[in-house]
C-alpha positions in Angstrom: -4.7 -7.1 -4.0 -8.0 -7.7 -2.4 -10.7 -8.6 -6.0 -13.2 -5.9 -6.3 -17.2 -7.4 -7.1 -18.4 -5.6 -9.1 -22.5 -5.3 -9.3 -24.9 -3.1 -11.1 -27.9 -3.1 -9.3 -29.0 -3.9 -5.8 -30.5 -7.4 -6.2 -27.1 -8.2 -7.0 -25.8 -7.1 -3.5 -26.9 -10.9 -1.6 -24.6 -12.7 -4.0 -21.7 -9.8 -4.1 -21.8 -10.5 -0.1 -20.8 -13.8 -0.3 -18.2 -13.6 -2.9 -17.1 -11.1 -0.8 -16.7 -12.9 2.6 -15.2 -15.9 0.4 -12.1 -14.1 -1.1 -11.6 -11.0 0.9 -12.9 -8.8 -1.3 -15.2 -5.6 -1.2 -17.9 -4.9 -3.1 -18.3 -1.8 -5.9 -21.8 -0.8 -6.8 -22.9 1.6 -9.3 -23.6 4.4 -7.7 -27.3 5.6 -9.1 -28.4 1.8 -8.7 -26.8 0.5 -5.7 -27.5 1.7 -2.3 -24.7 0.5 0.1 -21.5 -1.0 -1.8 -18.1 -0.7 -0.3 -16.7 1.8 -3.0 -19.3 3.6 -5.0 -18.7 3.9 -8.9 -20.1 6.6 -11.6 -19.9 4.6 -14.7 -19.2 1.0 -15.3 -16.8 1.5 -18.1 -14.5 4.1 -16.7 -14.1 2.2 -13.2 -13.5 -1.7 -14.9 -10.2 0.3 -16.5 -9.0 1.9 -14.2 -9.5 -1.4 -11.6 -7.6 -3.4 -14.8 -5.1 -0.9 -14.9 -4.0 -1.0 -11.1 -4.2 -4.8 -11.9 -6.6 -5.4 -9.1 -8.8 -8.5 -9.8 -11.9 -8.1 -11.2 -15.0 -10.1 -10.1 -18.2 -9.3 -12.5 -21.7 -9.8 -11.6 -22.1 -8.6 -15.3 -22.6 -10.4 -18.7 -19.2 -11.9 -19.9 -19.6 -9.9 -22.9 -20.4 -6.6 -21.7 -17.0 -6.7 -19.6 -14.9 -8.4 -22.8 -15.7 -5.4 -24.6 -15.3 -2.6 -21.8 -11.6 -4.6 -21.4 -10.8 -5.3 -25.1 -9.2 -1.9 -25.5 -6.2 -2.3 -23.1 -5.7 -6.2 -23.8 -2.0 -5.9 -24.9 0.0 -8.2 -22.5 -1.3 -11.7 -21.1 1.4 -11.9 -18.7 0.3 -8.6 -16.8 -2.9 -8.6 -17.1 -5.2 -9.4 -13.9 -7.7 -12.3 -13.4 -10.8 -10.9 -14.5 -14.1 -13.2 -14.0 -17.8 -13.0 -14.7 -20.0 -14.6 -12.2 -24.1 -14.9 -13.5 -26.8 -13.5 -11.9 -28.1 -16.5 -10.5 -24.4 -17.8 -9.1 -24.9 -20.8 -11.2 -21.4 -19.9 -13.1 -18.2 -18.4 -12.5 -16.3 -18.0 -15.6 -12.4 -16.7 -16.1 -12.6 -14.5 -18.7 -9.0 -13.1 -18.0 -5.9 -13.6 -16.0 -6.6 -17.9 -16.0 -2.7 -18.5 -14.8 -2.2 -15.6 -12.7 -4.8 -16.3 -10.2 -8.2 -16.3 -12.1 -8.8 -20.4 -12.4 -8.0 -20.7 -9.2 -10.2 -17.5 -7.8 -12.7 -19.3 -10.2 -12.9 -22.1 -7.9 -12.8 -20.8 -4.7 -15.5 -18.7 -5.6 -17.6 -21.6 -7.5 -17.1 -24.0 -4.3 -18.5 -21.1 -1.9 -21.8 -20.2 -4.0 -21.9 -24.3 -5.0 -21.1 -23.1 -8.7 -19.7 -24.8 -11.8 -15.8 -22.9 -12.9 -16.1 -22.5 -16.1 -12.4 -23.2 -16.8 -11.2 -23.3 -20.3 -7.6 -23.5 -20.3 -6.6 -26.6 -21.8 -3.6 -27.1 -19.5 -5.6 -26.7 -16.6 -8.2 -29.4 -17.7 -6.3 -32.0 -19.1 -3.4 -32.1 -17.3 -4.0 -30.5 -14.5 -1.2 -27.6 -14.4 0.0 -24.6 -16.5 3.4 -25.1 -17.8 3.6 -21.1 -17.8 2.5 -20.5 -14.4 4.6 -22.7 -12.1 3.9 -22.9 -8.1 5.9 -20.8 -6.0 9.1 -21.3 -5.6 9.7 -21.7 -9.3 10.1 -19.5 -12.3 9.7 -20.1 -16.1 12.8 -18.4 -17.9 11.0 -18.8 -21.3 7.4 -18.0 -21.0 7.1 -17.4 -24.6 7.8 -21.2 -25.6 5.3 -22.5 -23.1 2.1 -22.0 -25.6 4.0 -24.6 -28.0 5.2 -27.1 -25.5 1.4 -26.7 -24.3 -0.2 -27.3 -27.6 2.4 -30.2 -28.6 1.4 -32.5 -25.4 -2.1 -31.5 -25.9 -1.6 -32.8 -29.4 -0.5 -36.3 -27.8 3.3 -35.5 -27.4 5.2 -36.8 -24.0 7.4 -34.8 -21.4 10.7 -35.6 -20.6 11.5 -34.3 -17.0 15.0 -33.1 -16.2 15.6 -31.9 -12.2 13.4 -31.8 -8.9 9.9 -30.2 -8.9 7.4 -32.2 -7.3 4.4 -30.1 -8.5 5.3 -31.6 -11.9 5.4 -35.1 -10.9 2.1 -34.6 -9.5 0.4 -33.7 -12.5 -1.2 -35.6 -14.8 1.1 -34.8 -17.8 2.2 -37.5 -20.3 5.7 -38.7 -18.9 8.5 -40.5 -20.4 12.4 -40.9 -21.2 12.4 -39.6 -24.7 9.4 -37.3 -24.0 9.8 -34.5 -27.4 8.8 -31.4 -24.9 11.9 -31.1 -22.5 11.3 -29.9 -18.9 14.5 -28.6 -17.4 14.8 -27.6 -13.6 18.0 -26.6 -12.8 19.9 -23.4 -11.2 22.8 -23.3 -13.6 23.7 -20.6 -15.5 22.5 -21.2 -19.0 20.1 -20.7 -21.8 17.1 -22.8 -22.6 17.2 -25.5 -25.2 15.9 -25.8 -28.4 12.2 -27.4 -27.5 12.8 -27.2 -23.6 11.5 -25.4 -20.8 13.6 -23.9 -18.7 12.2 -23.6 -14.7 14.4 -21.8 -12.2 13.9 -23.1 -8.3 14.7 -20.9 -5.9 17.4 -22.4 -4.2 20.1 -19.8 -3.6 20.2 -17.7 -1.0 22.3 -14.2 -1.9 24.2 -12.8 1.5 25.1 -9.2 1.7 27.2 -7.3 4.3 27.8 -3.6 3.8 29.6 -1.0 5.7 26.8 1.8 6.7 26.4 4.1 3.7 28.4 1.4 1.3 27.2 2.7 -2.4 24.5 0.7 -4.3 26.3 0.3 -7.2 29.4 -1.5 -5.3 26.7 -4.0 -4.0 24.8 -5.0 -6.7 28.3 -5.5 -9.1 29.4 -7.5 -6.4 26.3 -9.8 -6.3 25.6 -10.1 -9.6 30.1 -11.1 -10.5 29.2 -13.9 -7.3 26.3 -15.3 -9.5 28.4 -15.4 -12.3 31.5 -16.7 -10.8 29.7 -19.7 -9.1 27.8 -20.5 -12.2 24.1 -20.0 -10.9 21.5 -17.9 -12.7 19.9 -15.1 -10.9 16.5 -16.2 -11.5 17.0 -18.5 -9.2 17.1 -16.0 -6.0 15.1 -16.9 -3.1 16.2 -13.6 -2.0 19.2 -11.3 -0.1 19.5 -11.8 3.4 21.8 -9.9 5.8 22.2 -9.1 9.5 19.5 -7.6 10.8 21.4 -4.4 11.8 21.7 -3.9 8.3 17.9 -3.7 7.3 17.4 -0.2 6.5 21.1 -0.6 4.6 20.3 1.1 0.9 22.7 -0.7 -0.8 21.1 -4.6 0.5 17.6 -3.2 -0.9 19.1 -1.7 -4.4 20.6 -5.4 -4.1 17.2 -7.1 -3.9 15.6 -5.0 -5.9 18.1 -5.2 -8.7 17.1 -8.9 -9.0 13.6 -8.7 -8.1 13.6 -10.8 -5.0 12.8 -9.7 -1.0 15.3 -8.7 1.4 15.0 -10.3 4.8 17.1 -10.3 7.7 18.5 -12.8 10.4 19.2 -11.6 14.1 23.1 -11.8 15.2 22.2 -15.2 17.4 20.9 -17.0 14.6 23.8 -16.2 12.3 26.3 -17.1 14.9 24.7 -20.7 14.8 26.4 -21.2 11.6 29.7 -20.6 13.0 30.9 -23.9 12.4 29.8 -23.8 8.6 31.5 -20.2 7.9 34.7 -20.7 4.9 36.1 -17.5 6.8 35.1 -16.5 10.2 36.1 -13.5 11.3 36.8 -12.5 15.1 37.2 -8.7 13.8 33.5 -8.7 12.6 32.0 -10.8 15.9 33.4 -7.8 18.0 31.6 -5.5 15.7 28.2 -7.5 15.1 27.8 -10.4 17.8 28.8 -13.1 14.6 31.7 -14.4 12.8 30.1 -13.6 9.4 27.5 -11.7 8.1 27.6 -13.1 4.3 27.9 -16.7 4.8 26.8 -16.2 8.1 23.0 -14.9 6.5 23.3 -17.4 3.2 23.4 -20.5 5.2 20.9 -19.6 7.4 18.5 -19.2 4.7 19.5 -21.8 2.9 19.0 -24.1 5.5 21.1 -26.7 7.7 21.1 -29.0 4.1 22.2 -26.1 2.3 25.7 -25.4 1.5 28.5 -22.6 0.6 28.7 -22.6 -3.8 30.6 -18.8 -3.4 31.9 -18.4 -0.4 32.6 -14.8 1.3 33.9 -12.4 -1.5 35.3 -8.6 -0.5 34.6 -5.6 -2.2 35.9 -2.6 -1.2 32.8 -1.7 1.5 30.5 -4.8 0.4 31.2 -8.7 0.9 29.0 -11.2 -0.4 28.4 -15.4 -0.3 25.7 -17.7 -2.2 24.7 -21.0 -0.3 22.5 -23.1 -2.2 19.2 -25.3 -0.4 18.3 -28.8 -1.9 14.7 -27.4 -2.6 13.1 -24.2 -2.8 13.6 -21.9 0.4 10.7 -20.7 1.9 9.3 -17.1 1.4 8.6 -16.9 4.9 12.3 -17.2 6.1 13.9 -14.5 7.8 12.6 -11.3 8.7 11.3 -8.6 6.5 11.9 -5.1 6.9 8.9 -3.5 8.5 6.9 -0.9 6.8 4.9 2.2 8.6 2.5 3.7 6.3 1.2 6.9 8.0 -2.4 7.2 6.7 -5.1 10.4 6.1 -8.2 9.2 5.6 -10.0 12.4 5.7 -13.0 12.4 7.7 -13.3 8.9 7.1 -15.7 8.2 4.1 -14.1 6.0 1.2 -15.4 8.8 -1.2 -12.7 11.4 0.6 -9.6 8.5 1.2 -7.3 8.7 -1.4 -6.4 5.3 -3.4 -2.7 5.4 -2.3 -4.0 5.1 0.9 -6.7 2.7 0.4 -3.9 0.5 -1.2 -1.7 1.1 2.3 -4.7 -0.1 4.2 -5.2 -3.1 1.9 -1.0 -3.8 2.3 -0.8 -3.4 5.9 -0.8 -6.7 8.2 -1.8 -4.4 11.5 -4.0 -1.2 12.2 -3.1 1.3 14.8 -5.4 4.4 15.9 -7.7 5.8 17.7 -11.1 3.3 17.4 -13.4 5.4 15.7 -11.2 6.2 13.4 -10.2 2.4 12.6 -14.3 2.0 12.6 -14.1 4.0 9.9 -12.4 2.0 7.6 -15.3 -0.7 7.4 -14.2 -3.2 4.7 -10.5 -2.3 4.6 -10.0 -3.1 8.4 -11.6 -7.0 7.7 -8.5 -9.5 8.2 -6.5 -7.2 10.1 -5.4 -7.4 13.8 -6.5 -4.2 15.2 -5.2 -2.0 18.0 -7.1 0.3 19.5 -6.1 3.5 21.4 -8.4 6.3 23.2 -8.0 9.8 22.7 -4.7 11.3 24.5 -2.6 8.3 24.1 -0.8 9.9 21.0 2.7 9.1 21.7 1.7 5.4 22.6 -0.2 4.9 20.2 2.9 6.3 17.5 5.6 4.1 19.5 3.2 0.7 19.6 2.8 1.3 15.8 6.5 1.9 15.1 7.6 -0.9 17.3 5.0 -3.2 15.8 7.1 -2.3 12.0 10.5 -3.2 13.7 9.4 -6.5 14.2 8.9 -6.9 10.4 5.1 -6.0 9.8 3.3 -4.2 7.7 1.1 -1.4 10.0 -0.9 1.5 9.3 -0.9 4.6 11.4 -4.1 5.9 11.0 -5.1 9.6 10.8 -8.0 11.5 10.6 -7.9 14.3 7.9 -4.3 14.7 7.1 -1.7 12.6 9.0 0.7 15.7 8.9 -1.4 18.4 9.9 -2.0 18.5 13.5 -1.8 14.4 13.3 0.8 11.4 14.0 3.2 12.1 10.9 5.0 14.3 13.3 5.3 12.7 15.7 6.5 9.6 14.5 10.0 11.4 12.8 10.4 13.6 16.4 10.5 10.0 18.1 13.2 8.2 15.8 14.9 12.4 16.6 15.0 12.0 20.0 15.8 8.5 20.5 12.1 7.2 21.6 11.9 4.2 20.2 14.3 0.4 20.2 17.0 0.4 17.0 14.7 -2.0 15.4 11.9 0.3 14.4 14.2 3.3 13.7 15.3 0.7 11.0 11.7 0.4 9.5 10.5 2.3 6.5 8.1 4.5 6.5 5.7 6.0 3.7 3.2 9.2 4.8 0.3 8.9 2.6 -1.7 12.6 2.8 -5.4 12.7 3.0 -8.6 15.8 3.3 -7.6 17.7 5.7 -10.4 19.2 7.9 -9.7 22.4 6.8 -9.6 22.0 3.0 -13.0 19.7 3.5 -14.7 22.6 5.3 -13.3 25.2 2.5 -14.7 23.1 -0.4 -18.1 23.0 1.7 -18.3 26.6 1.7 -17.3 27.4 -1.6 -13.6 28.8 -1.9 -12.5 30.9 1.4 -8.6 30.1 1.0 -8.9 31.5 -2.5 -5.9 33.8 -1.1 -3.3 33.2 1.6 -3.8 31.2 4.7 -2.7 29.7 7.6 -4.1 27.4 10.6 -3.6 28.2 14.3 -4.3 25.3 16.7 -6.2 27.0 20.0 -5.8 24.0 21.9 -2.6 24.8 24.9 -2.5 21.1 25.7 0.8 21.2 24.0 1.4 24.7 23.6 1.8 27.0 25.2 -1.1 29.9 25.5 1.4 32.9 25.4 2.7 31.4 21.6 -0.7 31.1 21.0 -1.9 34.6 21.6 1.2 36.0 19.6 0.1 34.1 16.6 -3.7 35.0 16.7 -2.7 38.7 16.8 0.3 38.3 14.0 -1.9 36.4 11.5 -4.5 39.2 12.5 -2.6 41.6 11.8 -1.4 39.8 8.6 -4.5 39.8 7.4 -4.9 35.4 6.7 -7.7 33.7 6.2 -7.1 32.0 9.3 -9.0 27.9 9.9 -8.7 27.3 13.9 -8.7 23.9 15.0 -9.2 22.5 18.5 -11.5 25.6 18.4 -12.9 24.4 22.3 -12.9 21.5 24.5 -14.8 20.8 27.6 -12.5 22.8 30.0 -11.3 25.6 27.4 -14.2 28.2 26.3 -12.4 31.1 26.5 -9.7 31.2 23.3 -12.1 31.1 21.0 -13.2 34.1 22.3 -10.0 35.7 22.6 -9.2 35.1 18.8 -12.8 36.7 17.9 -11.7 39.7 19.6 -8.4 40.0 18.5 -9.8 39.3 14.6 -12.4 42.3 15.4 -9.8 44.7 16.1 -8.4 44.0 12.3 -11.0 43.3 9.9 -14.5 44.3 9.3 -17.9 42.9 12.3 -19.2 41.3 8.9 -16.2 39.3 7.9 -17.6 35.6 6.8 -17.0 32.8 9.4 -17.4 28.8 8.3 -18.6 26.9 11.2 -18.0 23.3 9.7 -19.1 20.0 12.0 -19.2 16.8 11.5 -17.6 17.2 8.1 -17.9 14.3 4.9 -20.4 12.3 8.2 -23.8 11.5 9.5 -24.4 15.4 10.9 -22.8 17.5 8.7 -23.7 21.0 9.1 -21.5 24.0 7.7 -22.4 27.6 8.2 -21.6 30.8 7.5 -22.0 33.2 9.9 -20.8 37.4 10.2 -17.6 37.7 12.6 -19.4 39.8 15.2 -22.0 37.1 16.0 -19.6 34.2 16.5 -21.0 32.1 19.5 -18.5 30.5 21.6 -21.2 28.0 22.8 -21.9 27.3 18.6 -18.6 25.5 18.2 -17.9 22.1 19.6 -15.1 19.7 19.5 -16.1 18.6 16.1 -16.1 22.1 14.9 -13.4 23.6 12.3 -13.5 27.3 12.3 -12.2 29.4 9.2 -12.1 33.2 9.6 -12.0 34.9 6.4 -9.5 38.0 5.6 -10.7 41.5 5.2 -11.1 40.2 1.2 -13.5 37.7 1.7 -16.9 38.0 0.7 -20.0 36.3 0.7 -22.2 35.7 -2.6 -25.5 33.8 -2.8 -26.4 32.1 -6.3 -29.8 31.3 -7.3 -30.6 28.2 -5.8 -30.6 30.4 -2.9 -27.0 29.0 -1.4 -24.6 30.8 0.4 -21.2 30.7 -0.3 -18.2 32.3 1.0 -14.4 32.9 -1.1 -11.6 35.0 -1.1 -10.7 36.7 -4.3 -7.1 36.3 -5.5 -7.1 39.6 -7.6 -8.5 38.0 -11.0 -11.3 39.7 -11.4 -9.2 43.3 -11.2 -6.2 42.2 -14.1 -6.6 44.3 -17.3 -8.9 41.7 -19.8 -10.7 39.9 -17.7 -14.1 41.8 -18.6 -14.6 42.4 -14.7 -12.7 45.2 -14.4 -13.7 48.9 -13.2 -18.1 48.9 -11.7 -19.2 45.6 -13.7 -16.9 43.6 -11.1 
């Protein structure tokens, strides 16, 4: 996650910039104090919680105090917890406060050698010898975290190391190392528990294959991996990952796989696989007719593992699953393979970071790529820093959906932004009619997709107006771009008739003037001349303007393209309070239930 700086008044914003631009990270301001941040807060306390509690890193422009005791309350596990830092006012100091082995030392010093700072680092690991025992490098994990704060103190105390197995980030260091070294470091994949006095780090040198028939059960899958493990001898820890044939990466039982043992699932091509022909235990003509290579398994193992890598489990059948492990001489990189790609369909409301949702923000943080129209990718400010944009005008819809989803099948990350609410009247749609009708290549109807809603026009313009879809409701689109105007008229006069509330979007465009005009007519014929209309433009931005007007005196030439358009029912009434506002809402029927104390004249 991108660290949030945190800042309390607006001197502070100069120095928030440029911790900003140095790690990626947007700026939070307190929102009576500050006039421009990123992501406006109420109160300091409330918001440093809830950023700890999404483990988002923290960046303080604060006094280390002040955020030790907002934090000390949910301090419970050291091995979750984010890096948390406080930075002075002056940038002279950038202090870890929490979080020093999972990322805040070393955020510590990228921020200190941007402002020309001193990191305040205060792990004695770190200073001494120059590495955390209980944060190893990637590519390596500690099987025993809870025994590295004694092996720690004990060299720190003047013991030695002894060194058992391949990891160059250990030889590098500057810890004490000999043959009889009392703290025992141990980096090995076998299968077996630490030592008495030793640490035990797993490499990531095994690479898990999977090949499933479509639909094969989970369950079958990950007993099948997990008896291969065993069987070979090899602990699980040490997973680079599971890797299959690409055909197979929306398979649900390779991802319960991977996500049984915590690692990513990444995919080869069938060309690349078939390059290990020659290394295959059991090639198989049978599965080349069906997949373009002799083996998926062994096939996807060794080509992770590498051409120095080598079959420890060769191909092993369950009844719809098969399985191999090939093992690499060092750690395999993250990067090999191909990743599933991920759509995230996105509402962002009208646009503001006060109306987008935090799920999506998080999306927009995630994603690799940005797809939409360009004002609504303008919109994003911050969140769209970093990211490779692409830009569409207004009526390219379907290209726009299809370059997205395309993008995903070659194993990004991408965000389909909406405005308002990606399902209503938006891409969501569109993007499930295309992988319907066959309108996009195999590889991104194999990408997964997450639809993340947002403010829809319509509820932004009810809450502006006070509460007109108190009862039932429904929206009508005017435009007949893409429907046709005889469905249209029947469903102006049936929810006329019906008596909805009734929010019209695409109320007019530069060619069409006339629905609008049509619907006011029809809605005349069914409910009272007086009968409250929202006129609401520009909504949650610069030139917002909402107003209520009586049905009889709705102006065709008052509405633009910006414009959402609620009628009210017959129901829906009008009140002014005393500030002297206007407000319009629909009563549910409340007010008239026996108790309420508004029944009979006094309601």
């Amino acid at each position: 996650m991108k660290p949030a700086i945190v800042i309390l008044t607006d001197q502070a914003m100069p120095l928030a910039r440029r911790i900003a631009e140095a790690t990626g990270g947007a700026v939070h301001g307190l929102a009576a104090r500050v006039a421009s941040p990123d992501r406006a807060f109420e109160a300091v306390g409330p918001h440093l919680r809830s950023l700890f509690a999404e483990r988002r890193p923290i960046v303080a422009l604060m006094a280390s105090g002040a955020v030790i005791r907002i934090l000390a309350p949910m301090l419970a596990d050291k091995h979750v917890e984010p890096p948390v830092l406080a930075v002075a006012e002056d940038g002279s100091a950038v202090v870890p406060l929490l979080g020093g082995h999972h990322g805040a030392n070393e955020l510590a010093r990228q921020i200190a050698a941007a402002l020309g700072a001193f990191a305040a680092v205060t792990t004695a690991g770190d200073l001494r010898f120059g590495v955390a025992l209980d944060a190893p490098p990637t590519g390596y994990r500690l099987e025993n975290p809870e025994d590295a704060k004694g092996a720690m103190a004990a060299l720190v105390a003047g013991a030695s190391a002894r060194v058992e197995g391949e990891a160059p980030w250990l030889a590098a260091s500057a810890l004490p190392i000999s043959e009889d070294g009392a703290v025992r470091l141990a980096i090995t994949a076998e299968a077996r528990p630490p030592h008495e006095g030793e640490l035990l780090y797993r490499p990531a040198t095994l690479a898990l294959g999977i090949g499933a028939e479509r639909g094969a059960p989970a369950e079958e899958a990950v007993t099948l991996a997990t008896e291969v493990l065993a069987e070979a001898g090899r602990s699980p820890l040490s997973l680079a990952g599971v890797f299959s044939l690409d055909l197979k990466a929306d398979e649900a039982a390779v991802h319960a796989v991977a996500n049984h043992f915590g690692v990513p699932a990444r995919f080869f091509d069938a060309a690349r696989l078939e390059v290990e022909r020659d290394r295959l235990a059991n090639p198989s003509d049978i599965v080349f007719a069906e997949t373009g290579c002799h083996g998926v398994a062994e096939g996807a193992a060794l080509a992770a593992a590498g051409p120095d890598g080598r079959l420890v489990a060769p191909k092993r059948k369950a009844k719809r699953v098969t399985a191999a492990l090939a093992e690499a001489p060092s750690p395999i990189a993250a990067e090999i393979g191909r990743a599933r790609g991920h759509l995230f369909v996105v509402g962002i409301g009208p646009g503001s970071e006060a109306w987008r949702s935090p799920e999506v923000s998080r999306m927009l943080e995630r994603a690799s790529d940005l797809v939409g129209y360009r004002l609504y990718l303008d919109l994003l400010g911050p969140l769209a820093d970093g990211k490779t944009r692409h830009d569409f005008d207004l009526g390219a819809e379907e290209a726009r959906v299809r370059h997205a989803m395309e993008l995903a099948g070659e194993g990004r990350e991408v965000a389909l932004v909406c405005s308002g609410d990606a399902g209503i009247y938006a891409m969501a749609t569109l993007v499930f009619e295309l992988i319907d009708k066959g309108g996009v290549s195999d590889a991104a109807r194999r990408i997964e997709i997450a639809v993340s809603p947002g403010i829809s026009a319509l509820q932004a313009a009810a809450a502006r107006a006070g509460a007109p879809l108190g009862h039932d409701f429904c929206t009508i689109s005017l435009s007949d771009l893409l429907t046709p105007w005889p469905d249209i008229e029947r469903r102006v006069r049936a929810a006329a008739e019906a008596d909805f509330v009734i929010a019209f979007y695409n109320p007019v465009s530069r060619r069409r003037r006339g629905q609008l005009a049509f619907a006011r007519d029809v809605l005349l014929a069914h409910r009272p001349p007086e009968t409250p209309v929202i006129l609401a433009t520009n909504l949650g931005r610069e030139g917002e303007r909402v107003r209520i007007v009586p049905l009889e005196a709705l102006n065709v030439d008052d509405v633009d393209m910006l414009t959402v358009v609620v009628v009210g029912s017959s129901e829906t009434r009008v009140v002014t309070t005393g500030d002297g506002r206007r407000w319009a809402y629909t009563p549910r029927g409340y007010a008239g239930k026996v108790g309420s104390g508004m029944t009979g004249k006094s309601a």
